[in-house]
BALOBA-1460 file (C-alpha; in Angstrom, 3 decimals):
// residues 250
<rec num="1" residu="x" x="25.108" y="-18.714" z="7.313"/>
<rec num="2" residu="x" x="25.112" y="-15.497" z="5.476"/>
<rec num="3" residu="x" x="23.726" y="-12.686" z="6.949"/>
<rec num="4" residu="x" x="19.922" y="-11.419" z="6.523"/>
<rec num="5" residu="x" x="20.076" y="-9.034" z="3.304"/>
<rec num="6" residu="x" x="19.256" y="-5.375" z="4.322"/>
<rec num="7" residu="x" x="17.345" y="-2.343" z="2.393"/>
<rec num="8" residu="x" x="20.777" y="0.012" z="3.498"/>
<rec num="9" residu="x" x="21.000" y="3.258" z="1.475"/>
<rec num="10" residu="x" x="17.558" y="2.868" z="-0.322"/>
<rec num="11" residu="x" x="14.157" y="4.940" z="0.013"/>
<rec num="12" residu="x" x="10.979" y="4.083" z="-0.095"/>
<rec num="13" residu="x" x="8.287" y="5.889" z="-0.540"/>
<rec num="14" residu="x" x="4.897" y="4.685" z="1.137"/>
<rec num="15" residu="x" x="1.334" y="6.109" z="0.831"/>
<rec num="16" residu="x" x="-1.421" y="6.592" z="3.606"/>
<rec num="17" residu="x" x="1.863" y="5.685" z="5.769"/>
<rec num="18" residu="x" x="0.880" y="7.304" z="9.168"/>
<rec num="19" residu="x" x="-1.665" y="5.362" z="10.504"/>
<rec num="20" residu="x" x="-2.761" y="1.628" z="10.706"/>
<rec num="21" residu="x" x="-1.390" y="-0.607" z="7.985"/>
<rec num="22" residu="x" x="0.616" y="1.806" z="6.668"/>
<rec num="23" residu="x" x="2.596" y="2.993" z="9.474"/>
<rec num="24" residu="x" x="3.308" y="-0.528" z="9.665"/>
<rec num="25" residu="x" x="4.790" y="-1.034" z="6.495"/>
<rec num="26" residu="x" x="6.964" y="2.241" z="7.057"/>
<rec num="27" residu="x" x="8.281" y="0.889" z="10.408"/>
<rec num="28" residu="x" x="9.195" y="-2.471" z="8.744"/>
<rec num="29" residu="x" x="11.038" y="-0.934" z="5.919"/>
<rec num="30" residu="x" x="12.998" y="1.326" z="8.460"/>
<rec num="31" residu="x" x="13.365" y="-1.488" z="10.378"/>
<rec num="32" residu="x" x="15.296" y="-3.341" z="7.424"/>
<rec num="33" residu="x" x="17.714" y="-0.604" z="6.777"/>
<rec num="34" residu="x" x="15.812" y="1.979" z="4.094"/>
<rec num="35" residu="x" x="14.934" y="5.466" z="4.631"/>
<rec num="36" residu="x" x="11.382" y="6.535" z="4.248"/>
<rec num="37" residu="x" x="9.215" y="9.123" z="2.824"/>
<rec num="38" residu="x" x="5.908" y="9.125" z="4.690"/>
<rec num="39" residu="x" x="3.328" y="10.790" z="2.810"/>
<rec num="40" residu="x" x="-0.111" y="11.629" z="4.252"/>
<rec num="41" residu="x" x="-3.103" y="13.685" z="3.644"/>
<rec num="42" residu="x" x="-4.779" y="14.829" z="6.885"/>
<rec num="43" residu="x" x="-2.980" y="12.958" z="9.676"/>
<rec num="44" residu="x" x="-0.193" y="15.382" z="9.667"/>
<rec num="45" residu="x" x="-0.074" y="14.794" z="13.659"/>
<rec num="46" residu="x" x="0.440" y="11.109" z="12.976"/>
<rec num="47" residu="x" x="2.786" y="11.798" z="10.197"/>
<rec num="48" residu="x" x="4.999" y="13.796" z="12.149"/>
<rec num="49" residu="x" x="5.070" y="11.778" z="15.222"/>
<rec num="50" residu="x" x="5.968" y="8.787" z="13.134"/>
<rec num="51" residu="x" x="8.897" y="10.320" z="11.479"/>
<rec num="52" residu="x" x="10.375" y="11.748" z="14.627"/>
<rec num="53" residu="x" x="10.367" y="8.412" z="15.977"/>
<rec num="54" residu="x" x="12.070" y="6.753" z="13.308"/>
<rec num="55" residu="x" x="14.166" y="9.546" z="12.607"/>
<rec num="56" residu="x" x="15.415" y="9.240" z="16.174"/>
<rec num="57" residu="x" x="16.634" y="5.398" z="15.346"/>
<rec num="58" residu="x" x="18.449" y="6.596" z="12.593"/>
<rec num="59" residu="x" x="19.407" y="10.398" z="11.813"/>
<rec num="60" residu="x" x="18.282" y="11.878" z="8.479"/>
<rec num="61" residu="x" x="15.932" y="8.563" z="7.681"/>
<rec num="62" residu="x" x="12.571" y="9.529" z="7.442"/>
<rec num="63" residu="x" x="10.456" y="12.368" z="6.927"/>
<rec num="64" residu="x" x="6.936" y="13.367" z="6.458"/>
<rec num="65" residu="x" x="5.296" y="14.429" z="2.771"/>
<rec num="66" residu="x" x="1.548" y="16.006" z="2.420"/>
<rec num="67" residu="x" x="-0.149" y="15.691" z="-0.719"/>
<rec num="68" residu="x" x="-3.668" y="15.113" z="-1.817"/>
<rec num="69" residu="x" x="-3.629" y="11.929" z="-4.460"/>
<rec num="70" residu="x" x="-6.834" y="12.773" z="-5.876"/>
<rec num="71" residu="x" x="-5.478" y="16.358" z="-7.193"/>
<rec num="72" residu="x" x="-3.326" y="15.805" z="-10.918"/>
<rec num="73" residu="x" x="-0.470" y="18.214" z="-9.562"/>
<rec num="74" residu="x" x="-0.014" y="16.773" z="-6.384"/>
<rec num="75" residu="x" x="0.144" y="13.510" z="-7.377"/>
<rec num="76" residu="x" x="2.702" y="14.190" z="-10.246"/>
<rec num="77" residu="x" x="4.980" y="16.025" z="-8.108"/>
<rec num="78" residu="x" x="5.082" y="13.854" z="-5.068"/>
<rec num="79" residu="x" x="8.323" y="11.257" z="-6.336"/>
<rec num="80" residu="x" x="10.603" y="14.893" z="-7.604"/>
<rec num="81" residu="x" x="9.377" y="16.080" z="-4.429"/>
<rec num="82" residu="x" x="10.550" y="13.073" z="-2.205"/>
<rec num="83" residu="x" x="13.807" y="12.263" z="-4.819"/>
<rec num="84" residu="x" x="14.689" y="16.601" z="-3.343"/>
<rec num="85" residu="x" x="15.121" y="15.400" z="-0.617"/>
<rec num="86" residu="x" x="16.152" y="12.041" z="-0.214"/>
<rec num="87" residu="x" x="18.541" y="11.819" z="-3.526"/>
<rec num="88" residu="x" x="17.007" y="8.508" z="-4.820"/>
<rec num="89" residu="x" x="13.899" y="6.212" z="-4.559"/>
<rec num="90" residu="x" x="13.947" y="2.884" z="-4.859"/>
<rec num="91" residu="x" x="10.350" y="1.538" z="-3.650"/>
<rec num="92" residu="x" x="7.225" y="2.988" z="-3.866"/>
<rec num="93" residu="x" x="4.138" y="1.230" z="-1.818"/>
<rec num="94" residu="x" x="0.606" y="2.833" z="-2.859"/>
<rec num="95" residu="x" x="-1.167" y="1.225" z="-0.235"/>
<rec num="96" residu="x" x="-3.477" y="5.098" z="0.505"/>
<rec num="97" residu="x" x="-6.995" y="4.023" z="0.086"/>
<rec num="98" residu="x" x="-10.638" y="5.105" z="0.374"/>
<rec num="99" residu="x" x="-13.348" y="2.312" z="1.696"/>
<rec num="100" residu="x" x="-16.586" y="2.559" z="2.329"/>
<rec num="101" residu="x" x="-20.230" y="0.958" z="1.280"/>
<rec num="102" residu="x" x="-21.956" y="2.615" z="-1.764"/>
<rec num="103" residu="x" x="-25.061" y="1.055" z="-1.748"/>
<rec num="104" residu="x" x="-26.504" y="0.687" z="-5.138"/>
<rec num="105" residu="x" x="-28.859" y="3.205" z="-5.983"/>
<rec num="106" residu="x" x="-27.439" y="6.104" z="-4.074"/>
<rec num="107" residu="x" x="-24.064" y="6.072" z="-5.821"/>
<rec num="108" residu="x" x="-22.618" y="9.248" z="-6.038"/>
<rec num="109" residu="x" x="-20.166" y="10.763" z="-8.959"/>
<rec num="110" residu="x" x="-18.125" y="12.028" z="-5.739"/>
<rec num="111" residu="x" x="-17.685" y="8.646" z="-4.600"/>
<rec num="112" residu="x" x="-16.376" y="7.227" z="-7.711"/>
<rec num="113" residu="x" x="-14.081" y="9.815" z="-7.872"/>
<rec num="114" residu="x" x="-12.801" y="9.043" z="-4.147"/>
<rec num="115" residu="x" x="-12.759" y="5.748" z="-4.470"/>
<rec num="116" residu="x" x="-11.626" y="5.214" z="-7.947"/>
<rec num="117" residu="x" x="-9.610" y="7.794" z="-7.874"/>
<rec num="118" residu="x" x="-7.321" y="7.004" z="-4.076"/>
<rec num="119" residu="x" x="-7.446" y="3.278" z="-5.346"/>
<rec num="120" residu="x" x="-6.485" y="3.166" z="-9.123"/>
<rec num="121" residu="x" x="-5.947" y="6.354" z="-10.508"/>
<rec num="122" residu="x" x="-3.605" y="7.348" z="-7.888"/>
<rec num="123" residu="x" x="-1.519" y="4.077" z="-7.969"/>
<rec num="124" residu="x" x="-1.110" y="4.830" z="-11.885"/>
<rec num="125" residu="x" x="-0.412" y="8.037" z="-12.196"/>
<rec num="126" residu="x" x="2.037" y="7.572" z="-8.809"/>
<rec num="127" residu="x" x="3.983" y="4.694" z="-10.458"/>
<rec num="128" residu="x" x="3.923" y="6.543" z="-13.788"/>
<rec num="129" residu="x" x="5.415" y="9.966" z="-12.407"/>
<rec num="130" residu="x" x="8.230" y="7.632" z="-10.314"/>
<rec num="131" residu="x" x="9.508" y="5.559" z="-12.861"/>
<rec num="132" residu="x" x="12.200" y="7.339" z="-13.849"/>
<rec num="133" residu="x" x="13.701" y="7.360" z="-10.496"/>
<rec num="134" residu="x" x="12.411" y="3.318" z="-10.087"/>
<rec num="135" residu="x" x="14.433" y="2.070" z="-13.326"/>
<rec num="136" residu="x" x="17.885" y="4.175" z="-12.442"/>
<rec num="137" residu="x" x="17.820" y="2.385" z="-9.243"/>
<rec num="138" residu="x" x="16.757" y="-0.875" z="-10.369"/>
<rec num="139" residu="x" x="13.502" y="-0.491" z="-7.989"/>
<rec num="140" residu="x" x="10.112" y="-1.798" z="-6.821"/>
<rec num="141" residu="x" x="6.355" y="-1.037" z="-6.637"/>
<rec num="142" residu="x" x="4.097" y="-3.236" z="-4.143"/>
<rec num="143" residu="x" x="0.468" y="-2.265" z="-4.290"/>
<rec num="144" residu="x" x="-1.992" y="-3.103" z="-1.484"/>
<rec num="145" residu="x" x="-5.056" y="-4.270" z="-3.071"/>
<rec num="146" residu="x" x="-7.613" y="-6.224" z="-1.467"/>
<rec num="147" residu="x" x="-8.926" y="-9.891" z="-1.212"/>
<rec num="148" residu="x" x="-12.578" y="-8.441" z="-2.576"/>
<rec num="149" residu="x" x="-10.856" y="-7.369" z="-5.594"/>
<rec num="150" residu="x" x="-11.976" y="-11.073" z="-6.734"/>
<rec num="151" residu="x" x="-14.818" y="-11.386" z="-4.895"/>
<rec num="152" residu="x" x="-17.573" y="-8.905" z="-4.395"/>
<rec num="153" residu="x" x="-18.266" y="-7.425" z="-1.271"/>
<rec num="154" residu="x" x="-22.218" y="-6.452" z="-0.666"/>
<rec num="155" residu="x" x="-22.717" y="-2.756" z="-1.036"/>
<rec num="156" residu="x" x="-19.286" y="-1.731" z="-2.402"/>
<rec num="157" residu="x" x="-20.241" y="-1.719" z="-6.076"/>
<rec num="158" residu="x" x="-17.387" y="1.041" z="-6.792"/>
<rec num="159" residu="x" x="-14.644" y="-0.003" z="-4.257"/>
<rec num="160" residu="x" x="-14.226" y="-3.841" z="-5.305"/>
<rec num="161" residu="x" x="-14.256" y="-2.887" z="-8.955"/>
<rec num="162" residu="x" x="-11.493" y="0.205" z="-8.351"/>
<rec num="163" residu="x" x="-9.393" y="-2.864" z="-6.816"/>
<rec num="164" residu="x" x="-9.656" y="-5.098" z="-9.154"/>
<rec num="165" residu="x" x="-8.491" y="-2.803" z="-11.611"/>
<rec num="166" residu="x" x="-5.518" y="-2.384" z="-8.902"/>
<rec num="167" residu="x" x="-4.985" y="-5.625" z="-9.816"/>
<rec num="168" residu="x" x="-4.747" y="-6.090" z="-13.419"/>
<rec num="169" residu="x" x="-2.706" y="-2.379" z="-13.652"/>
<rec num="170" residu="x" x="-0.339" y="-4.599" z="-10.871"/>
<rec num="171" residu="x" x="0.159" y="-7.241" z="-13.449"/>
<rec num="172" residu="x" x="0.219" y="-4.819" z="-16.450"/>
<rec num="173" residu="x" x="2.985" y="-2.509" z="-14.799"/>
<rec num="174" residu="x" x="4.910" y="-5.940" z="-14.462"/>
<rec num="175" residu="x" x="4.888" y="-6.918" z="-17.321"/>
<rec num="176" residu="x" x="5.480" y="-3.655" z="-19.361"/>
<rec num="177" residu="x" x="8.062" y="-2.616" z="-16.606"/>
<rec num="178" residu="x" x="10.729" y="-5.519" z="-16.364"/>
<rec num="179" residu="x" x="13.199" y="-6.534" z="-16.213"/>
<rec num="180" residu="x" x="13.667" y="-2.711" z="-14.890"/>
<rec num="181" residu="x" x="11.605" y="-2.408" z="-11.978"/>
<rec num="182" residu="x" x="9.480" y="-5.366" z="-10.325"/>
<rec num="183" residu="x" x="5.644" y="-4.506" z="-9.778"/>
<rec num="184" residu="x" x="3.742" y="-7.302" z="-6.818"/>
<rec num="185" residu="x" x="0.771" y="-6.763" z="-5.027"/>
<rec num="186" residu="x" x="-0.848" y="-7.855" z="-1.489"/>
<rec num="187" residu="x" x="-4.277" y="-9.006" z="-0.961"/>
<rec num="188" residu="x" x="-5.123" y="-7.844" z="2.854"/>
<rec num="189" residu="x" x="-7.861" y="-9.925" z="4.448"/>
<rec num="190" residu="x" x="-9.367" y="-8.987" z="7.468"/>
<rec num="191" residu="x" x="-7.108" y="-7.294" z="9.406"/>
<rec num="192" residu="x" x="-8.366" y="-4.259" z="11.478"/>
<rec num="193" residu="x" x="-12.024" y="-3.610" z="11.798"/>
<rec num="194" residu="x" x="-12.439" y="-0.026" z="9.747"/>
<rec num="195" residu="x" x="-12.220" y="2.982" z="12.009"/>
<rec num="196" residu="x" x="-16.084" y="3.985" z="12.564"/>
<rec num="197" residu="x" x="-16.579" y="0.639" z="13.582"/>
<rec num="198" residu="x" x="-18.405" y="-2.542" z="12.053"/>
<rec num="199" residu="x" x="-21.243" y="-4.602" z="14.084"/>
<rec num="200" residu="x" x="-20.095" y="-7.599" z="16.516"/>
<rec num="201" residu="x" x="-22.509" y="-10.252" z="14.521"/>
<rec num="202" residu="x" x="-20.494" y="-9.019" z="11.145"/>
<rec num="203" residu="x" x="-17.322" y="-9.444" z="12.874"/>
<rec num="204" residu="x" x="-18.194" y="-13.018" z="14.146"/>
<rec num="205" residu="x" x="-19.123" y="-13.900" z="10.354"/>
<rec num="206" residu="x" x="-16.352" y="-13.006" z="9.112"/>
<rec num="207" residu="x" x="-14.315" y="-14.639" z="11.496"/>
<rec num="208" residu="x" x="-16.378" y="-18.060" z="10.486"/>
<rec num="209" residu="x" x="-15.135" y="-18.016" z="7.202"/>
<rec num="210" residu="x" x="-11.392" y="-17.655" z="7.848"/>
<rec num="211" residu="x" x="-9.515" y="-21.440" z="8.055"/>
<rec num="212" residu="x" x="-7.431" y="-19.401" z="11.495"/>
<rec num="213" residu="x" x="-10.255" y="-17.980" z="13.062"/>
<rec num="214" residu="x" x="-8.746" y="-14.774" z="13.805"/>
<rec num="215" residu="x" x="-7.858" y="-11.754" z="12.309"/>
<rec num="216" residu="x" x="-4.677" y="-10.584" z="11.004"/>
<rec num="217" residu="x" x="-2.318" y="-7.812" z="12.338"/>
<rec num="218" residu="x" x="-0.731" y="-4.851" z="10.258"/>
<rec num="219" residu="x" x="2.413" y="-6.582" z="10.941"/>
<rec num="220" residu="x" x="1.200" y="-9.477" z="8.625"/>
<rec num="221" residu="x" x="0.638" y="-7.226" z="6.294"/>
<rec num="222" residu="x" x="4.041" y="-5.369" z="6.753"/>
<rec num="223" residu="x" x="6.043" y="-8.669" z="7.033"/>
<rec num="224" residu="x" x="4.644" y="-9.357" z="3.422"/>
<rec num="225" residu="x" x="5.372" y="-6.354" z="2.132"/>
<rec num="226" residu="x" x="9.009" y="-6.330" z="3.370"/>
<rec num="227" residu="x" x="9.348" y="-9.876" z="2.146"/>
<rec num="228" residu="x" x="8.257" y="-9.023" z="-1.512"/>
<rec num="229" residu="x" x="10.391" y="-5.874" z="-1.568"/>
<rec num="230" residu="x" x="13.696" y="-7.376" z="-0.238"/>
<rec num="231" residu="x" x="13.747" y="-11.307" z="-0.574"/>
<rec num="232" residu="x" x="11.677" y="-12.150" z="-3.697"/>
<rec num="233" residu="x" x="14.166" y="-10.922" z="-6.239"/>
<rec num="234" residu="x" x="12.242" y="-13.177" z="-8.969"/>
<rec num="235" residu="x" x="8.608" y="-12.694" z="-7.880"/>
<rec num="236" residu="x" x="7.026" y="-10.076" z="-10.368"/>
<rec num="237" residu="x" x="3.383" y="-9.750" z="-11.311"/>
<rec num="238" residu="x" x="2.391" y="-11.721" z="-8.182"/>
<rec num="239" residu="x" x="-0.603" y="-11.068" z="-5.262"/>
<rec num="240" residu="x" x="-0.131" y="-12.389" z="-2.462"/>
<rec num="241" residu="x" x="-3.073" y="-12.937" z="-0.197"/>
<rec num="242" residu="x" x="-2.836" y="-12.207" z="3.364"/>
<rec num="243" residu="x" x="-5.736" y="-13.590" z="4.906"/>
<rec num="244" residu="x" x="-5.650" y="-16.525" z="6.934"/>
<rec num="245" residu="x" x="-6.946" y="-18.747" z="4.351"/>
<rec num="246" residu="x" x="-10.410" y="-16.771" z="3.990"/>
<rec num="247" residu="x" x="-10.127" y="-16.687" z="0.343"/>
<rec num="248" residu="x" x="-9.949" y="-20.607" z="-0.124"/>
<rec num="249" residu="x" x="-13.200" y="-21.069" z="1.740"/>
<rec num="250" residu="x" x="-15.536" y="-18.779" z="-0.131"/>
């Protein structure tokens, strides 16, 4: 049996990385041999901490990035900045995102801006300002979209629209982008209540409409990731939904 193919000697650069799903994906990639670039935009604590503790696995293979997605300069200058000092990149995951309820009718020009602009503006202009280190190294993009990108969610009137425009730049950055660089996206179910909390009878509906009756974990979410970056060489324009059948049952 040959052995399990690794991710040695590449970087990857991953969004919203130090907390929750994203620190999940970072540790999974590390895990499988590449270095990382862990960007953040307030959780420098997190950030930090993360990288140290990956760094200590393996010497010189992670490190922390700041940079606010929503400004134009940051955003173009994150990849050079990353490519300084890791000497390559070879994946980038945009999986930073903005979520909350905008109930229509109080819809604010702020919020479209956050949440259009951490969901598919960012993911654009990201993928657009990496490519040139993507197609030297023959690389990938995996964007974390969202299993309501298909199906609306009740009071997020901008959110599900800014995804499923997350999804059709996926497919449109795979098509105009190979054979050079492979674009694939995953659709997250429910997988970790959001952070200011959610009410116990919404939980329990949810949890009725999903075929496995239980949530999902990050590591789902990571083990998907890892799977479309390293052993799907001929998977591009694809999402993958990660949901414990939820989406069949609507």
């Amino acid at each position: 049996m040959s052995a399990a193919p690794t991710l040695d000697g590449r970087w990857a650069l991953v969004t919203g990385a130090a907390r929750r799903v994203g620190a999940s994906i970072t540790r999974a990639l590390h895990a499988a041999g590449a270095g990382v670039a862990i960007h953040y935009r307030g959780s420098a604590t997190a950030a930090e901490a993360l990288a140290a503790e990956l760094d200590a696995i393996r010497p010189g293979s992670a490190f922390s990035v700041q940079a606010d997605l929503l400004e134009d300069d940051s955003l173009g200058a994150l990849p050079q900045r990353v490519v300084a000092r890791s000497g390559r990149l070879d994946i980038l995951v945009n999986n930073a995102s903005s979520f909350y309820p905008t109930p229509l009718g109080s819809v604010t020009a702020a919020q479209w801006h956050d949440l259009v602009g951490t969901n598919l503006r960012a993911p654009l202009f990201l993928s657009q300002a990496a490519l040139p280190h993507l197609r030297a190294a023959g690389g990938v993009i995996i964007n974390l979209i969202d299993i309501h990108a298909t199906r609306p969610l009740r009071d997020h009137v901008v959110y599900g629209p800014a995804k499923a425009g997350l999804a059709m730049l996926t497919r449109s950055l795979a098509r105009d982008l190979a054979p050079a660089v492979r674009v694939n996206g995953v659709a997250p179910g429910a997988i970790l209540w959001p952070d200011d909390g959610m009410a116990e009878s919404t939980q329990a509906s949810i949890l009725r409409q999903i075929p496995l009756k239980r949530t999902g974990s990050p590591e789902d979410i990571a083990g998907c990731v890892l799977f479309l970056v390293r052993d799907a060489g001929y998977l591009t324009g694809q999402i993958l939904a990660v949901d414990g059948g939820r989406s069949i049952g609507w």
